[in-house]
N, C-alpha and C positions, 0 to 999 in steps of 0.2 A: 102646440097650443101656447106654448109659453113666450115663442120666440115671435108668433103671430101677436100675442097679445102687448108685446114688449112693441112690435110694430106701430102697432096702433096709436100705444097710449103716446109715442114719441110723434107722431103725425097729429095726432091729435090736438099733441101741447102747442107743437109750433103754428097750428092753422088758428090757435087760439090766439096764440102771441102776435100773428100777423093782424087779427079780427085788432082786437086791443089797440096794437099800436097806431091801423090807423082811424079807430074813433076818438081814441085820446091825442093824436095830432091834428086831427081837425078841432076839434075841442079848446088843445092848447098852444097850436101855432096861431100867430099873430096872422092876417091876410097880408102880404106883401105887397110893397111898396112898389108903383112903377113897373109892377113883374118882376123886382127884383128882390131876393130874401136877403136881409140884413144878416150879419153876423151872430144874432143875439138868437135870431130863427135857427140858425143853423144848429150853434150849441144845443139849443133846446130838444132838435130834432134827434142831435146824437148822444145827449143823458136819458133821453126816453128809451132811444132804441136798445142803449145800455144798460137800464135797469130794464124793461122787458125781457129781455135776453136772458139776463141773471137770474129774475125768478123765475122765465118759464125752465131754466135748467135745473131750480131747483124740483120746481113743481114736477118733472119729468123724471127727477133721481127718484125724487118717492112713491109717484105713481109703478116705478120699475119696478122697486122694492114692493111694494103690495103686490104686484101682479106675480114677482118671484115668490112671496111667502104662501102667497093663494095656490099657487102653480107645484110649487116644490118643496112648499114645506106643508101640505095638508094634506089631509086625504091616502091615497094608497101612494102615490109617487114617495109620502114620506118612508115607509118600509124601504125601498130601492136608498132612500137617502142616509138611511141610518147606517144601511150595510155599507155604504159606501166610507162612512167617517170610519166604522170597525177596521174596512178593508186598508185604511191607510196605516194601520199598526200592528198590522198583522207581519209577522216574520219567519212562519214556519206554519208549516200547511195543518198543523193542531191549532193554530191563531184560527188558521182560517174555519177548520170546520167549526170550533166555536163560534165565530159571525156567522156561518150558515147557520147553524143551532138557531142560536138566538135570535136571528134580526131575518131572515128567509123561514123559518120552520115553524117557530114559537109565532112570531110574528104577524106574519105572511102569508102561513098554511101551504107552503109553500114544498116541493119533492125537489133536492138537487144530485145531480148524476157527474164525477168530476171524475175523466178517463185522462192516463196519458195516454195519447196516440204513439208515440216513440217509441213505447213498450206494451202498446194497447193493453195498459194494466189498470182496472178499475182502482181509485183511489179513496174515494168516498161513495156512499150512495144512502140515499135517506131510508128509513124505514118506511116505503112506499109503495102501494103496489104498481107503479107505474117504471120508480128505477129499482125495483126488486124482480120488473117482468122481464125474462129471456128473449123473447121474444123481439119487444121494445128497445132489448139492449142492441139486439142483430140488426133490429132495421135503422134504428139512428147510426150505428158502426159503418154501415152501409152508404149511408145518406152523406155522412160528414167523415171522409176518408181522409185519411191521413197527408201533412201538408198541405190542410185547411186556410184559406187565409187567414191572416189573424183578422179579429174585429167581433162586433156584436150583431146577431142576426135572430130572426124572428123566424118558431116553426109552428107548422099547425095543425089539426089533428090525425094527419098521417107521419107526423114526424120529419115531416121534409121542410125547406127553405120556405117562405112566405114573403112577399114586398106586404100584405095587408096585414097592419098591426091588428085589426079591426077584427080578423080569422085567427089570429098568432094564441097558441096554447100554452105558450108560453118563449123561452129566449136561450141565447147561447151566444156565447161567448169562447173565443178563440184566441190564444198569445204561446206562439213560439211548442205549438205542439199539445198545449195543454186544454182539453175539453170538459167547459165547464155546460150544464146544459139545467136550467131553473125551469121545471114544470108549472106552468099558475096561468089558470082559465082566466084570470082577470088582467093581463097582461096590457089589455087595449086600454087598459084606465090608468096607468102611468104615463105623464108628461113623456114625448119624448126626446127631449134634451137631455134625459139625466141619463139614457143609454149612454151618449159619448162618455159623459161623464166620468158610467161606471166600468165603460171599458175601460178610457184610460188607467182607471186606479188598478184594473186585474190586471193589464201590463206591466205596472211596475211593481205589483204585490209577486208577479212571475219570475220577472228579473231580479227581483232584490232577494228570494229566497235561492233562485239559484247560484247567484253570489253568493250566501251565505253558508249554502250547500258545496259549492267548488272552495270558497276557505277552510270550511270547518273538514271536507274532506286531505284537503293539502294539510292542515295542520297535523290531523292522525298519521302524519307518516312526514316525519321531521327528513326526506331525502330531498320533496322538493322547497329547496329555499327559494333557489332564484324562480319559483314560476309565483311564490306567493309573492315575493318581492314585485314582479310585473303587476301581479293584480293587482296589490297594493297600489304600488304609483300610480294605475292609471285612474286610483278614486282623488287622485289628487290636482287642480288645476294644471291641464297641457300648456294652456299658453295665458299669461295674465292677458286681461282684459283691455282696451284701449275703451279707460273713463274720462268723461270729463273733469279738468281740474284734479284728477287723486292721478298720482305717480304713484306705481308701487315694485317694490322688486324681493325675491323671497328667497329663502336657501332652506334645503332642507338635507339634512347627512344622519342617516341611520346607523347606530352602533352597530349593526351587524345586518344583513340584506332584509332586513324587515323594521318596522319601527314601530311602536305605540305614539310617538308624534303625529299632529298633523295638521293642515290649513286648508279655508277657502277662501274666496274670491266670488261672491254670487252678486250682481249688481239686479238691483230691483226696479231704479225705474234710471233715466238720465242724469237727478240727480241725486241718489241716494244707492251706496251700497255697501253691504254685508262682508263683514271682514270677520271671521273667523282662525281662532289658530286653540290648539289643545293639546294636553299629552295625557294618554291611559296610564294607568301604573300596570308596572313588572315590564317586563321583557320579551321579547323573541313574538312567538307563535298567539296567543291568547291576546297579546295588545295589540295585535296587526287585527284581529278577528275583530274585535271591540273600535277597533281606529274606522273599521269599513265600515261598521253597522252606523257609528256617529256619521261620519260622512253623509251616506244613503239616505239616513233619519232626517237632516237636514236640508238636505236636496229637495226632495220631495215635499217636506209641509210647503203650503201655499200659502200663507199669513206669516212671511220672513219677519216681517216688522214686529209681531209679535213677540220679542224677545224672552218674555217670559214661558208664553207655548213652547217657544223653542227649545227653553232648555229643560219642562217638565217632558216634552217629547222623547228628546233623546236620555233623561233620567228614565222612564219608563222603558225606552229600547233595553237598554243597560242591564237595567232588575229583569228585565224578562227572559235574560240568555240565561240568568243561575249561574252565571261563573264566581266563583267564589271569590271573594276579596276584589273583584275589579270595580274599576270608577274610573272617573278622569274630569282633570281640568281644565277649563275650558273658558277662553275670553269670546264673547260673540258681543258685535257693537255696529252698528249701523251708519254710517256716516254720509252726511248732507250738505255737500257742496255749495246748496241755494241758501239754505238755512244756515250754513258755518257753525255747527255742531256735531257733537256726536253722539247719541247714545249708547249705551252699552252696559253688559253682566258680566261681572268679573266673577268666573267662580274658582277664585281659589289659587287662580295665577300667579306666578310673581309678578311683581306687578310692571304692568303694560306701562311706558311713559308717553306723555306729548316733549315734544323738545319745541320750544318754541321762542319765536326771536323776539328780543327785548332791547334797550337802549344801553346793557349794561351785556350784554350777548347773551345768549340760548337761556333760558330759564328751564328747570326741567319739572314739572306738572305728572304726578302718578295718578292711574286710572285705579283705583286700590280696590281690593276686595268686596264687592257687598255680597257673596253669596258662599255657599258653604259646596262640599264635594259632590258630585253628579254620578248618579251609581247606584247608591250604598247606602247613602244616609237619609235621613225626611229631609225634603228640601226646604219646605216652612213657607215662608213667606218670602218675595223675592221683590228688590225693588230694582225699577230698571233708571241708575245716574244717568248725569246727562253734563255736555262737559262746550263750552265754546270753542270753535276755532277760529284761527286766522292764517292770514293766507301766510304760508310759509313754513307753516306746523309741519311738524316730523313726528306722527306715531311709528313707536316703537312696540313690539309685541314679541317674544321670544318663549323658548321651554326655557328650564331651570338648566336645559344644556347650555346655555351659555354662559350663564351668569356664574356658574357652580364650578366650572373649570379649575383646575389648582395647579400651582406651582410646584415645584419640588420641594415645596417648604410646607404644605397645601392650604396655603392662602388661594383664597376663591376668588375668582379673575372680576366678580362684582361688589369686593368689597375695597379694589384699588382707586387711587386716584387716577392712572392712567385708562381706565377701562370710562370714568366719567368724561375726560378731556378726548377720547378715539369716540364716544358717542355726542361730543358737544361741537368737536371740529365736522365730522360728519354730517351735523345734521344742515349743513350749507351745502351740502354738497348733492349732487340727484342721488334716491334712494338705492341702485346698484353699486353706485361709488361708497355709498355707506358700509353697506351689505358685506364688499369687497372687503373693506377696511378692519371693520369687528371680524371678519371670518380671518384674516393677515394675523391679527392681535389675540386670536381662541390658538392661533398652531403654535405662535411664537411664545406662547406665554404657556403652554401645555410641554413646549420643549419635543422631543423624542418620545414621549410616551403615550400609550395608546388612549383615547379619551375614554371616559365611564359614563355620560348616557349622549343617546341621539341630540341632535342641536339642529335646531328649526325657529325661525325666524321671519317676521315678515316686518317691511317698513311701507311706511303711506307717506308723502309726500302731499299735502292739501294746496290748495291753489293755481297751480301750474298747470 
């Protein structure tokens, strides 16, 4: 219904805007000369058609919006809706029976039946007599056999497959083995758009728990380093991005095969993207666990720009593990190439710089703290700074591993003048040749001795 009605109202606008524009051109053009249209006709013809155009796109943005909030935000589709915003923060299959509780049971009036097939072990089942019946259990076990495709499907009241939502007794849902199966006579009265929807979110509520599950198993048994060390890295950008105008290039060196560091790279649209970099506190096993869940957390919200959502998201990820004393620091900022700015939340970072060219060489411009630690504390109120760029800017973003480095005297390698002059010559130079440079000036200035925390880094290059 939703997608038909989105149909419509978008046909509808533009057969309006055609009707319009040509009463208002007969209306407003002048009769031509000779058969011939003056230049002054012409203009006329193409600021009409251009403001036509413009409002009917507008008048079309919000006809869309009404027919979305009629469609998916009233009525029963919004029950499916609500579970769906739950399902996205959900990190452990007690998150989860909580949003069946609450948003399918309480709700919904809804029976849900949640089997793994892997180990055909029932997982959940509602106080219900439909998934409390034996019976019910054997024949749907039967119907949906193991190595199901994944996706969302409709059964009906033999419990078998259905194409007619119209007969459907309700739905089911399948990701990677895991059978999820929502009993509700009123199935046909949810939009059905918001199925894909909510398949995709039990996809990644499947995968993200079994990550968390394959970490938090690897960590109870401190033999496998290097298999957590693979999972690790692979949450971490494979290959940078080829952006418009932003050059960027990253280093990252774990104090021992695991790290509480860590960065993204999420480009949002052509020309605006998400730069990410953070470190958890402590060490080893528990800040690699806490490094993936950030990660994950931020992958998945869909309102990146949202910088603020982003970081009460993954503040909430954080508090919900119970690890004691963990949190982390975290620069997330936005950056817009069209617009030559940046936005960004600094919580807590040392502070990120712009290095940027001036008539007197590099000026160095800090993106400074406006937020407090992410974890642990009330986060308060958060304001999202906002910073100009120009073409040629050098952000800088790094952990405290670099700047914190000591000599053998332990002078910290960010409080020399040479560590200002290797990041001022640098910033002329493309961001890998930077990278190189400070990673040359962290061994040579650390000497022979083993360094004391991870060092992770990322540089932006704007313009180019």
């Amino acid at each position: 219904m939703y997608k038909t009605q989105k149909k419509i109202a978008s046909v509808f606008v533009y057969v309006l805007a055609i009707i319009v524009f040509v009463v208002f051109g007969i209306c407003l053009i002048p009769p031509s000369i000779d058969g011939e249209y003056s230049i002054y006709t012409m203009a006329v013809i193409a600021v009409l058609f251009i403001v036509i155009i413009f409002c009917a796109n507008r008048v079309r943005t919000t006809l869309i919006g009404i027919v979305r909030h009629n469609n998916l935000e009233r009525g029963e589709t919004v029950i499916i809706k609500k579970f769906i915003d739950r399902l996205r923060f959900c990190y452990s299959l007690e998150d989860f029976y909580s949003a069946i509780s609450d948003c399918l049971e309480m709700n919904g009036d809804c029976a849900v039946l949640l089997i793994d097939r892997s180990k055909n072990y029932i997982l959940y089942n509602s106080p219900d007599k439909l998934t409390t019946s034996d019976a019910i259990r054997e024949k749907i076990t039967s119907n949906f056999s193991e190595g199901w495709l994944d996706g969302c499907f409709y059964f009906d009241r033999h419990w078998g497959v259905t194409s007619r939502i119209a007969k459907s007794r309700g739905f089911f849902l399948c990701a990677e083995n895991m059978h999820c199966f929502v009993f509700c006579n009123y199935t046909r009265l949810f939009d059905l758009t918001i199925f894909d929807q909510l398949f995709e979110e039990y996809k990644r509520f499947i995968a993200r728990t079994k990550t968390i599950s394959t970490l938090s198993e690897i960590a109870s048994t401190t033999k496998e380093w290097q298999q957590l060390a693979e999972t690790q890295q692979s949450f971490l950008p494979q290959k940078i991005p080829n952006i418009n105008k932003l050059k960027i290039a990253t280093y990252f060196r774990p104090l021992v095969n695991v790290s509480g560091d860590y960065f993204s790279i999420l480009p949002i649209d052509a020309n605006r993207t998400l730069l990410m970099l953070g470190d958890v506190s402590g060490k080893g096993l528990p800040a690699a666990l806490i490094m993936g869940l950030v990660m994950n957390t931020v992958k998945i919200i869909e309102d990146k720009e949202d910088l603020v959502g982003v970081l009460h998201a993954v503040d909430k990820a954080i508090k919900g593990m119970h690890l004691q004393d963990k949190y982390t620091v975290v620069f997330v900022g936005i950056v817009d190439t069209e617009k030559m700015k940046i936005r960004y939340i600094n919580a807590s970072m040392s502070d990120p710089i712009i290095l940027s060219p001036s008539p007197n060489g590099y000026r160095m411009k800090p993106l400074t703290s406006n937020a407090s630690l992410v974890g642990i504390l009330d986060m308060g109120d958060i304001n999202v700074a906002e910073k100009r760029l120009f073409r040629g800017d050098t952000i800088l973003i790094a952990t405290d591993g670099v700047s914190e480095v000591m000599d053998e005297n332990g002078v910290e390698l960010g409080d020399t003048d040479i560590f200002k002059k290797t990041l001022i010559a640098g910033a002329a130079k493309q961001p890998q040749e930077m990278v190189d440079d400070i990673v040359d000036l962290i061994m040579k200035y650390n000497g022979d001795r083993k360094l004391h925390d991870d060092v992770t880094m990322m540089i932006a290059k704007v313009g180019y």
